[in-house]
Backbone atoms as SQL, in Angstrom:
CREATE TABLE atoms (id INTEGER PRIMARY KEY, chain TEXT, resi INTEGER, resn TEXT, atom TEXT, x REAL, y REAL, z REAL);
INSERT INTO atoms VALUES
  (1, 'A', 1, 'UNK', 'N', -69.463, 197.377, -203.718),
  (2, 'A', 1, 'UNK', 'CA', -68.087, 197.521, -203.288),
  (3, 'A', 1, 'UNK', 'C', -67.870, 196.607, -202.087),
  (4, 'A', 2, 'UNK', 'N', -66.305, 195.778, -202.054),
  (5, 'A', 2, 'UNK', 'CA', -66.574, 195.171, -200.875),
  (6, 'A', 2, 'UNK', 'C', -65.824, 195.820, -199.769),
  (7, 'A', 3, 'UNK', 'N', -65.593, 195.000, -198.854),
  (8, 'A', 3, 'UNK', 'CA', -65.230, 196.107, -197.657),
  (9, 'A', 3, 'UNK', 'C', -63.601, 196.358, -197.573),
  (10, 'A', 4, 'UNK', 'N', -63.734, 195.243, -198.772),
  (11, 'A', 4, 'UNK', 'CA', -61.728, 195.332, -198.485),
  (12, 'A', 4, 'UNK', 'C', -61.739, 196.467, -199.410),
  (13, 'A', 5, 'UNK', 'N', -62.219, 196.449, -200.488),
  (14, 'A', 5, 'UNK', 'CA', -62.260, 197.915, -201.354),
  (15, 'A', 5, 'UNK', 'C', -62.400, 199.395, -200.841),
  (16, 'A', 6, 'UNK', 'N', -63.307, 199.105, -199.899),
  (17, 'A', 6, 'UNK', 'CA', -63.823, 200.431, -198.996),
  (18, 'A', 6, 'UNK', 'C', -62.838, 200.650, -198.154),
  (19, 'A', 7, 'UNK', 'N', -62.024, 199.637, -197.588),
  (20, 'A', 7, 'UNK', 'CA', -60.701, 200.113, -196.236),
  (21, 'A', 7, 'UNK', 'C', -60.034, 200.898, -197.357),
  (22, 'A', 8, 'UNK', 'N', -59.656, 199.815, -198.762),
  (23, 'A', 8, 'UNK', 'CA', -58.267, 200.692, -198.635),
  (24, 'A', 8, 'UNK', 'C', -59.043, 202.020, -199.601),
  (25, 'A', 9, 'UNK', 'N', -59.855, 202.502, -199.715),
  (26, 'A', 9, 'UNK', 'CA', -60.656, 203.713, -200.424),
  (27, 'A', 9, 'UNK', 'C', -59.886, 204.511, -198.795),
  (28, 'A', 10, 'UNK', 'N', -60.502, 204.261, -197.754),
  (29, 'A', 10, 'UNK', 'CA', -60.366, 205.335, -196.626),
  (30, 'A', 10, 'UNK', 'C', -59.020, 205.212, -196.139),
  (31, 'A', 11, 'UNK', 'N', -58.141, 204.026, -196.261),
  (32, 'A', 11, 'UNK', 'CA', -56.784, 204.502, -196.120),
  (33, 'A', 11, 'UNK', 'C', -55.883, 205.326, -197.057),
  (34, 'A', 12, 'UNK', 'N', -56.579, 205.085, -197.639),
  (35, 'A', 12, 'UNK', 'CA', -55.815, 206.177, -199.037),
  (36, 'A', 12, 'UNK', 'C', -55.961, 207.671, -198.544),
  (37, 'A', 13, 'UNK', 'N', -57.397, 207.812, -198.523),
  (38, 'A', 13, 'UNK', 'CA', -57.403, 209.606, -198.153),
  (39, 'A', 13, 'UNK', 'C', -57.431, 209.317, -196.646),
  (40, 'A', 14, 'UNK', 'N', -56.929, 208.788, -195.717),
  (41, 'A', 14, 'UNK', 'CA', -56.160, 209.175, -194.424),
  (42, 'A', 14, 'UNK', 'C', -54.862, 209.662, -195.173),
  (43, 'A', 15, 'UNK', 'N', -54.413, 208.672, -195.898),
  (44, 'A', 15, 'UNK', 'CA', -52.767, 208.894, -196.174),
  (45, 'A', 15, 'UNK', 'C', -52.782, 209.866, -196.884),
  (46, 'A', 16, 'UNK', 'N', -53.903, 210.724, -197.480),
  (47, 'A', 16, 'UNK', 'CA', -53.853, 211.901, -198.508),
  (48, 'A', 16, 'UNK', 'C', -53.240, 213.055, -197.181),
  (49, 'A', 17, 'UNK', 'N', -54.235, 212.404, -196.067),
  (50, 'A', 17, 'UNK', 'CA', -54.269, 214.127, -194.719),
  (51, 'A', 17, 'UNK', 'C', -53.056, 213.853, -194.009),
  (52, 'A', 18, 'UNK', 'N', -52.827, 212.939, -193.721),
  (53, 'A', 18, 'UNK', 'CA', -51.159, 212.600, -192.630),
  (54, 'A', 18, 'UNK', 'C', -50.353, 211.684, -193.663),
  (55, 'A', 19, 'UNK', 'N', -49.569, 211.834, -194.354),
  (56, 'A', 19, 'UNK', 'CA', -48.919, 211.388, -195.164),
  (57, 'A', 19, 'UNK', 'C', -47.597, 210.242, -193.804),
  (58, 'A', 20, 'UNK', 'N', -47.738, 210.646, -192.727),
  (59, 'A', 20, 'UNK', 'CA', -47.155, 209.944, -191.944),
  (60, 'A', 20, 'UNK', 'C', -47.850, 208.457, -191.203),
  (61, 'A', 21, 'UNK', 'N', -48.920, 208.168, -191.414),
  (62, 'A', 21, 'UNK', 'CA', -49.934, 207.401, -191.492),
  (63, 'A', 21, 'UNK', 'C', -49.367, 205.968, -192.076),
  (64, 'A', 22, 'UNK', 'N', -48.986, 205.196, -191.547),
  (65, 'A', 22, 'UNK', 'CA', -48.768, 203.676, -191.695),
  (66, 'A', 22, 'UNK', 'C', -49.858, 202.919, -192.190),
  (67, 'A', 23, 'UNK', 'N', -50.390, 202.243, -192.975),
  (68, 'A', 23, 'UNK', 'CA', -51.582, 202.553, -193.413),
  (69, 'A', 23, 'UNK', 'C', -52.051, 200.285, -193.121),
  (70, 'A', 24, 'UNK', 'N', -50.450, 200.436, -192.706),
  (71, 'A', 24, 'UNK', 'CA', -50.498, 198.914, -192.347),
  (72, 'A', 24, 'UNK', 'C', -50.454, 198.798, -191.021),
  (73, 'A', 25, 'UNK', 'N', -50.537, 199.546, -190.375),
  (74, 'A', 25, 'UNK', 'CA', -50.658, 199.841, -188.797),
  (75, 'A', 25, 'UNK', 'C', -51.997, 199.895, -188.307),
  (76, 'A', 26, 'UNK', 'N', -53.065, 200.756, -189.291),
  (77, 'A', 26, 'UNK', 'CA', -54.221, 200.707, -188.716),
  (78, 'A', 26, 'UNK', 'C', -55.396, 199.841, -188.622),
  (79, 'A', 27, 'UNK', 'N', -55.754, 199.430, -187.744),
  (80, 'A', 27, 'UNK', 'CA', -56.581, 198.309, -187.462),
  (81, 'A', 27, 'UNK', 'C', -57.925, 198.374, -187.461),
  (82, 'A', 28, 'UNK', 'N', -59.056, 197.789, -187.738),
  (83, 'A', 28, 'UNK', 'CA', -60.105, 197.801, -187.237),
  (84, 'A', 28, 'UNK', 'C', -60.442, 198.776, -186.419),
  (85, 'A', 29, 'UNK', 'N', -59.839, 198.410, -184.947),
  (86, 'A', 29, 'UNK', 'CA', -60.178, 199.040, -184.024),
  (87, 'A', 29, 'UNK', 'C', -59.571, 200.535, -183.540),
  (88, 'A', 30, 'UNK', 'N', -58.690, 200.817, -184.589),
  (89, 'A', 30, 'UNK', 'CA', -58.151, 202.300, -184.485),
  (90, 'A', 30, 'UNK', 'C', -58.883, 203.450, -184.385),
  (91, 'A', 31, 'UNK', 'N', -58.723, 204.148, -183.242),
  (92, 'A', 31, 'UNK', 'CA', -59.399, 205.430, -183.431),
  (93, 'A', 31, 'UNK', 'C', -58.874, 206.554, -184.446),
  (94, 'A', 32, 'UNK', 'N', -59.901, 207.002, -185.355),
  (95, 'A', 32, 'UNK', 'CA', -59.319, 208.112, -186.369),
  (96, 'A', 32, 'UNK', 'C', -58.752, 209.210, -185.581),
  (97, 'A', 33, 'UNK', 'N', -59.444, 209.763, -185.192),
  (98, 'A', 33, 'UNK', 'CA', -59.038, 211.027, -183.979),
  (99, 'A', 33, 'UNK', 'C', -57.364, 210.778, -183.662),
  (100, 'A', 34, 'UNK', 'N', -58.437, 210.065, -182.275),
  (101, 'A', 34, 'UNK', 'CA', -57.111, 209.975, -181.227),
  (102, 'A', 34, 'UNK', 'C', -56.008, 208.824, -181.527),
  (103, 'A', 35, 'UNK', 'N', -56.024, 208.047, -182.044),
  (104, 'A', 35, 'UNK', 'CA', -55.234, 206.832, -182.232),
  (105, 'A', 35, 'UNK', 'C', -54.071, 207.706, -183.596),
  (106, 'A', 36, 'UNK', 'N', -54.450, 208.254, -184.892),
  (107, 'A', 36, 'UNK', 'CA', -53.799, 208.803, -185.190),
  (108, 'A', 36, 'UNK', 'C', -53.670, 210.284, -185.451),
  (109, 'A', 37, 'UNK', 'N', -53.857, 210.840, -184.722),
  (110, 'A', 37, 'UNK', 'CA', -53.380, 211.957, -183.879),
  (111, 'A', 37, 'UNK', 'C', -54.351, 213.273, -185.300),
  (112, 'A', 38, 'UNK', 'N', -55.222, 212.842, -185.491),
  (113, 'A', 38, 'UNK', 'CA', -56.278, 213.416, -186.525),
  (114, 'A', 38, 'UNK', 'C', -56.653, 214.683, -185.917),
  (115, 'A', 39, 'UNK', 'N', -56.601, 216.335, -186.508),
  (116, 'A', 39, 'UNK', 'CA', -57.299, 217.033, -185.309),
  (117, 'A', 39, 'UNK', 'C', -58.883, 217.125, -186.000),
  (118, 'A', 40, 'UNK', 'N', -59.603, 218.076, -185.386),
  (119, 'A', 40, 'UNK', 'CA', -60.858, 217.655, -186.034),
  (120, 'A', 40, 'UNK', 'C', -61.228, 218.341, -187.413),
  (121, 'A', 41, 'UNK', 'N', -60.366, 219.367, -187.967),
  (122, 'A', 41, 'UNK', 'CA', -60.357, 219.797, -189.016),
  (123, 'A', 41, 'UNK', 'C', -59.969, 218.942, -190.090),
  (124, 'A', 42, 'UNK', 'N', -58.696, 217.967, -189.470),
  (125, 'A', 42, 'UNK', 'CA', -58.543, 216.766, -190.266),
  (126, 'A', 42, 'UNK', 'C', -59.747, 215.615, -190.463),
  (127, 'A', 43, 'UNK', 'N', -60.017, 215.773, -189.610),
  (128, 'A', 43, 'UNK', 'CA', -61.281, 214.606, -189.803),
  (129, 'A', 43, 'UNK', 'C', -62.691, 215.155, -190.747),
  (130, 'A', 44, 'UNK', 'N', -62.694, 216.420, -190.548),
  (131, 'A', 44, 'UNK', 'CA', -63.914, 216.549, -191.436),
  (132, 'A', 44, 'UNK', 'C', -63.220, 217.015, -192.839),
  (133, 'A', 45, 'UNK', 'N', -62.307, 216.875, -193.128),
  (134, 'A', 45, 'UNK', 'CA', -61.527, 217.065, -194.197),
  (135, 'A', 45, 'UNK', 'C', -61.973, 215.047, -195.022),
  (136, 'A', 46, 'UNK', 'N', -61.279, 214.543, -193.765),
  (137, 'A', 46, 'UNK', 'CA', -61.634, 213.222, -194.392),
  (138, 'A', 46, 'UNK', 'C', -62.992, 212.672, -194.785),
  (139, 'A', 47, 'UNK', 'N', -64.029, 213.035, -193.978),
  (140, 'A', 47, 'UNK', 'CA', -65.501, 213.061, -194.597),
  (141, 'A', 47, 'UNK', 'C', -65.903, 213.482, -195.877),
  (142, 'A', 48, 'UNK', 'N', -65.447, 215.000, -195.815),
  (143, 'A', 48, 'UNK', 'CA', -65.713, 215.434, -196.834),
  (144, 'A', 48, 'UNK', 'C', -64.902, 214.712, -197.867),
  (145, 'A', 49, 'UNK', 'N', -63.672, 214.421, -198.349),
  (146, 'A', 49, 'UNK', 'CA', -62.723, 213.626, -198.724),
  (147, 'A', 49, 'UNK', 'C', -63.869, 212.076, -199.484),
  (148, 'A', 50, 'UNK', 'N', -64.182, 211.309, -198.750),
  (149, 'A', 50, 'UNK', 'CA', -64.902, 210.285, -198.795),
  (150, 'A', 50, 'UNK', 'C', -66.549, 210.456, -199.010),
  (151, 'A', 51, 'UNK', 'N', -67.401, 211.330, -199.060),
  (152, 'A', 51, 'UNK', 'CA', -68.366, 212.177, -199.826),
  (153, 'A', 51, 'UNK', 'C', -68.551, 212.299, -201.094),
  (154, 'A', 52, 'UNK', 'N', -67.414, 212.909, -201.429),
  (155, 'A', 52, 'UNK', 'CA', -66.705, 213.065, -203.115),
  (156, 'A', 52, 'UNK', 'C', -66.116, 212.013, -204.096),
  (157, 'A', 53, 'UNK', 'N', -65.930, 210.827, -203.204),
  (158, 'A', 53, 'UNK', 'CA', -64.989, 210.357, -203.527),
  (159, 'A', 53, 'UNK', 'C', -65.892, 208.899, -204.065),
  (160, 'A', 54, 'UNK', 'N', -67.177, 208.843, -202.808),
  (161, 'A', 54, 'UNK', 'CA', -68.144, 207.881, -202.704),
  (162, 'A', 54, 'UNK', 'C', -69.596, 207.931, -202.544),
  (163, 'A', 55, 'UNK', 'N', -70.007, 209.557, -202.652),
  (164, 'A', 55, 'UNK', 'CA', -70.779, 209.866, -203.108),
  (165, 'A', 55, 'UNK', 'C', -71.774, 209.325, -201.652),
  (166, 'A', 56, 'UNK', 'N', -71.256, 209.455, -200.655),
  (167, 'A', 56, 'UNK', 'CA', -72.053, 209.379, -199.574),
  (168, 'A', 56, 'UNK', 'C', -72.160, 210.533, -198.080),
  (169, 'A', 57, 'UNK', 'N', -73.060, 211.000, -198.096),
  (170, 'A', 57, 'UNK', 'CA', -73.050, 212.203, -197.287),
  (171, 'A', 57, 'UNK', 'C', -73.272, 211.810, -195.811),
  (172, 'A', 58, 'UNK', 'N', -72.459, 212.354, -194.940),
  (173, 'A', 58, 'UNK', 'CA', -72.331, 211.657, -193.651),
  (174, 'A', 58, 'UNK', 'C', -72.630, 213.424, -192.907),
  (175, 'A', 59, 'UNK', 'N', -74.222, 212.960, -192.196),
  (176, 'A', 59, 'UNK', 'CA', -74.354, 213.883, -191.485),
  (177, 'A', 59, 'UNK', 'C', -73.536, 214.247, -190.044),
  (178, 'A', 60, 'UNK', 'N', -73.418, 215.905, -189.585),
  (179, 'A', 60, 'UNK', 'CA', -72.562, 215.996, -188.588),
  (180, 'A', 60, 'UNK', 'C', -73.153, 215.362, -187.362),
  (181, 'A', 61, 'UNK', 'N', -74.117, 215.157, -187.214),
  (182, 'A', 61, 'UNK', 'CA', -74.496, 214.417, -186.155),
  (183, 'A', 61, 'UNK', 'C', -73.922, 212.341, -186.201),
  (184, 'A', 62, 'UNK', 'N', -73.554, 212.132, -187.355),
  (185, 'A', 62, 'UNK', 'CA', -73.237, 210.692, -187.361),
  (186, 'A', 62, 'UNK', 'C', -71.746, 210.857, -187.334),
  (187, 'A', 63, 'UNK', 'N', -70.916, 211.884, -187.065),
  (188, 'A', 63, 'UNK', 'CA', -69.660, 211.615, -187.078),
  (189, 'A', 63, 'UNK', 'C', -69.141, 211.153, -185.967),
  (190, 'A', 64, 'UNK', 'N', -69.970, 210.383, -185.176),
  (191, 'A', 64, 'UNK', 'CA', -69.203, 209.448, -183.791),
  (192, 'A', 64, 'UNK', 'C', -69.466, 208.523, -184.476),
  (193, 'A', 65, 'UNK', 'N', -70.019, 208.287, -185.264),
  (194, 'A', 65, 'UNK', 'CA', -70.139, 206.692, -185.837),
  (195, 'A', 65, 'UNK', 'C', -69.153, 206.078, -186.995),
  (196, 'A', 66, 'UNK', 'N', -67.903, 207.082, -186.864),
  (197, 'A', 66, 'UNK', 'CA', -66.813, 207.141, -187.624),
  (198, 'A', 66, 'UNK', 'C', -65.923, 207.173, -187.080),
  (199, 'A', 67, 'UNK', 'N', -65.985, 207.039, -185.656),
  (200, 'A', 67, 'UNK', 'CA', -64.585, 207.037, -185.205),
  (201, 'A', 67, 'UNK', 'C', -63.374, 206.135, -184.974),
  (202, 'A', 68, 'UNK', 'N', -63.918, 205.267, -185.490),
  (203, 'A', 68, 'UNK', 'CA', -62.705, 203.776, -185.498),
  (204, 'A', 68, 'UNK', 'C', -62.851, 203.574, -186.760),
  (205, 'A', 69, 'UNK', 'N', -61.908, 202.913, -187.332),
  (206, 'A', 69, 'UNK', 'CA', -62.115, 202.243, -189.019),
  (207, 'A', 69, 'UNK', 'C', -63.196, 201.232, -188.971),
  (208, 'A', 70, 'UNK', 'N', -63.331, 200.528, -188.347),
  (209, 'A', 70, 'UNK', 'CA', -64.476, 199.684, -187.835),
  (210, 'A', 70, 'UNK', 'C', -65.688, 200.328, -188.407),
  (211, 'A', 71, 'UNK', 'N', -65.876, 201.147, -187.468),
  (212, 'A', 71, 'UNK', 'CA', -67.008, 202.149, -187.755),
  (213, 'A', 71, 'UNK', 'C', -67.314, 202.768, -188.915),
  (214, 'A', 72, 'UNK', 'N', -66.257, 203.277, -189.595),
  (215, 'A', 72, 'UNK', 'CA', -66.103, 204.252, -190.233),
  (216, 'A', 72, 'UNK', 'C', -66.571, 203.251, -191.726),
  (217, 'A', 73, 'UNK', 'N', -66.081, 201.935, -191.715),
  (218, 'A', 73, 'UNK', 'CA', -66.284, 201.162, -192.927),
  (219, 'A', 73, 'UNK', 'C', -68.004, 200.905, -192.955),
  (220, 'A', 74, 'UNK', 'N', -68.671, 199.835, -191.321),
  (221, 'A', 74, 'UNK', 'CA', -70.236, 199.943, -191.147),
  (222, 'A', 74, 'UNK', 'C', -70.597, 200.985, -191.884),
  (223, 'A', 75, 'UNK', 'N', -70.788, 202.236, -191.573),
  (224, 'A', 75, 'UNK', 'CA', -71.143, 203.273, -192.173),
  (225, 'A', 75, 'UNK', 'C', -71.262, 203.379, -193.220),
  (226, 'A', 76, 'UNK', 'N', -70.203, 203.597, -193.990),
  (227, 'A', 76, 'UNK', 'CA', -70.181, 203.806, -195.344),
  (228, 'A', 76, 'UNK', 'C', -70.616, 202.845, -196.145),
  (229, 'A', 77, 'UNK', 'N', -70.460, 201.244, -196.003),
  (230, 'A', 77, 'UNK', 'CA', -71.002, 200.293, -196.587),
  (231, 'A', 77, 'UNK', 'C', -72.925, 200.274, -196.425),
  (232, 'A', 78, 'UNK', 'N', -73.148, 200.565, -195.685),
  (233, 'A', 78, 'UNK', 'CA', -74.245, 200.508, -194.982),
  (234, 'A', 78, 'UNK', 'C', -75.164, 202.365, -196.084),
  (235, 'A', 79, 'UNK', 'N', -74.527, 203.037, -196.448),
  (236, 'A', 79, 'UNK', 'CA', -74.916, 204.206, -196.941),
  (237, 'A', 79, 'UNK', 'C', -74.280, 204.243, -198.655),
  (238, 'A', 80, 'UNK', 'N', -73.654, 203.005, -198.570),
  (239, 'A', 80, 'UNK', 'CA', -73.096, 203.027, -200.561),
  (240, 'A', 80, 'UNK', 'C', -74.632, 203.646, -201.573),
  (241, 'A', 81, 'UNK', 'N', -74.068, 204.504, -202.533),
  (242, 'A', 81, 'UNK', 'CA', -75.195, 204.705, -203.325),
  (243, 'A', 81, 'UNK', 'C', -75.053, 203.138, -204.347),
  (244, 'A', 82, 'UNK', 'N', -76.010, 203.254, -205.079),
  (245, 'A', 82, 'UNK', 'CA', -76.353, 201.559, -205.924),
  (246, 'A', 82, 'UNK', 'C', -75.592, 201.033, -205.706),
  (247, 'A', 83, 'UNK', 'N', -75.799, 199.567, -205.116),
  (248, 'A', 83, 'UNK', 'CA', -75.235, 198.497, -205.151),
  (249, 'A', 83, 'UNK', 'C', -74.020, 198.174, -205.636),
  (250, 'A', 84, 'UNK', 'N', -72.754, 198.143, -205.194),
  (251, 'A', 84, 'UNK', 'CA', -71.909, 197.668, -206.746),
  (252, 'A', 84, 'UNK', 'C', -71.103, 198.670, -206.990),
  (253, 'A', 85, 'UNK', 'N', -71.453, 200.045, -206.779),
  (254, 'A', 85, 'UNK', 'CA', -71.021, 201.410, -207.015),
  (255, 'A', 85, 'UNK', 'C', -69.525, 200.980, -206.817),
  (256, 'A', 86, 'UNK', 'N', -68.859, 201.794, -207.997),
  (257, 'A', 86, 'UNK', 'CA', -67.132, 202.012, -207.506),
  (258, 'A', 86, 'UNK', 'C', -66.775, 203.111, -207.229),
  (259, 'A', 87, 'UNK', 'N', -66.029, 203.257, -206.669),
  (260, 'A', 87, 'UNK', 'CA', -65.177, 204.693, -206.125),
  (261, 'A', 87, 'UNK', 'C', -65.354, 205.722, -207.340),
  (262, 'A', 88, 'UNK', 'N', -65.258, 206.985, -207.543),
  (263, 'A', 88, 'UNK', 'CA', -64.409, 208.501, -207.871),
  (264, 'A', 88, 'UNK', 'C', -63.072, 207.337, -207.927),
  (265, 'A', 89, 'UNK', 'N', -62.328, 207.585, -208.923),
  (266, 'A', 89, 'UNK', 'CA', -60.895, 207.480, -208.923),
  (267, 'A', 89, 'UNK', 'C', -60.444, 208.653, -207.980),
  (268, 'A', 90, 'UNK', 'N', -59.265, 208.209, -207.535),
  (269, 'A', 90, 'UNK', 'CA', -58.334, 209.242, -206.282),
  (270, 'A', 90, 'UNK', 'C', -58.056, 210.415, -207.233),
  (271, 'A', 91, 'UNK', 'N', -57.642, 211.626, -206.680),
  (272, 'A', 91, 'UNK', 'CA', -57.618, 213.067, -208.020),
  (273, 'A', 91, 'UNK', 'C', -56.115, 212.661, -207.106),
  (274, 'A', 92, 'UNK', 'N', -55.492, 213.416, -208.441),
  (275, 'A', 92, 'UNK', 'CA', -53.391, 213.236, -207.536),
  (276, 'A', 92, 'UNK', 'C', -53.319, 214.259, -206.833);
């Protein structure tokens, strides 16, 4: 998967949890949290969200290493199961 595949995989299920979410607004360097106003139930909503979705399990101790999209992409690219792997299609 490449990484442009993987942003918009995690902007999608941001935009699943805050449907108010500009999804062309968020940058690299955006904080999930605090930048868009994520509380933390939302955020482990989005883990779990992206788990299912990509079949990658993000321990609670690595969830600072998710806190910018930046981050949040390292991560997940860095933990893809096989090579190549495509997404879970989005459920409606």
């Amino acid at each position: 998967m490449t990484r442009d595949a993987l942003r918009t995989v995690v902007l999608e299920e941001l935009v699943k949890l805050a449907p108010e979410i500009d999804p062309l607004e968020v940058s690299p360097r955006t904080r999930l949290r605090e930048d868009l106003d994520l509380d933390s139930f939302d955020f482990v909503r989005l883990i779990t969200a992206l788990d299912e979705r990509l079949g990658v399990d993000v321990p609670e101790a690595d969830y600072r290493k998710l806190e910018t999209l930046e981050g949040c992409l390292d991560y997940l690219l860095a933990r893809l199961p096989a090579a190549g792997a495509e997404p879970h299609p989005a459920s409606p």
